[in-house]
N, C-alpha and C positions, 0 to 999 in steps of 0.2 A: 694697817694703820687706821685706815676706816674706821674698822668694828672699834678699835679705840675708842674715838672720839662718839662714836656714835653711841657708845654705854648709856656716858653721863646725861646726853640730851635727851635718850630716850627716859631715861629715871625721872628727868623735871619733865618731860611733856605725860608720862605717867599721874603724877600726882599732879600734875595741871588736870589733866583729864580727869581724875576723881574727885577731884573741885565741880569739874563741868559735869560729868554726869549725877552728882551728887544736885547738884541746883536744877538739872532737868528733869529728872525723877521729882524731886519737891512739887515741882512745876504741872508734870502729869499727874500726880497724884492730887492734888489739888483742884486742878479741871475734871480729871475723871469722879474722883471720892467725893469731893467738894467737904473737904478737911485740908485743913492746913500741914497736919502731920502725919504721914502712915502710920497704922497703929504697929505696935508691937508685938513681937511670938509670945511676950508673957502677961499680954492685956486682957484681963480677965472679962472684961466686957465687951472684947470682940471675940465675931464668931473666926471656926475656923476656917470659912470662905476668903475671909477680910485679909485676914494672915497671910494664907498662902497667897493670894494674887499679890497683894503687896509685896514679897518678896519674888515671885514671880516677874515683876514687873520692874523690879527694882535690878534683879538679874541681867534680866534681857538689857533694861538701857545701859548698867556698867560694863557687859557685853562690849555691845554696840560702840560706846564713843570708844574703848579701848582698842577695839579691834580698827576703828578709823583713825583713830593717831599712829597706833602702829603701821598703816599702811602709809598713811599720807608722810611718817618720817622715814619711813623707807625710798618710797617715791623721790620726795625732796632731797634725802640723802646721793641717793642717783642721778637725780639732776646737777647736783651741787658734786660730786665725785666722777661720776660714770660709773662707779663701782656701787652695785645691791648688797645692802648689809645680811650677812647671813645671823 
């Protein structure tokens, strides 16, 4: 019964989460690049240093907040059931 319920929440804290890491990534990328937008794989006037860390970097953080929502609604799930969603 759990894993039920626990689907749907996990799908909107997903795509809550790529909301979040989507504005945190803007956010480093802008402190680190000092541009407002990472360039793109077909911007011809970026090198391919620019490219690869930008997605490099853009990995790691959609990584990151995914892998913390997925724990913390695991966590929460268990506190709020007793039961670990498998």
């Amino acid at each position: 019964m759990v894993r039920i319920l626990y689907k749907p929440l996990g799908l909107l804290f997903g795509a809550l989460g790529g909301l979040v890491a989507s504005s945190v990534f803007k956010r480093l990328w802008a402190l680190l690049g000092h541009e407002d937008d990472a360039p793109q794989a077909t911007d011809r006037d970026r090198t391919w240093r620019e490219v690869l860390m930008a997605a490099a970097l853009q990995g790691a953080v959609f990584a990151l907040v995914r892998a913390a929502i997925d724990r913390g609604g695991a966590v929460g799930t268990r506190r709020l059931t007793g039961t670990w969603p498998d």
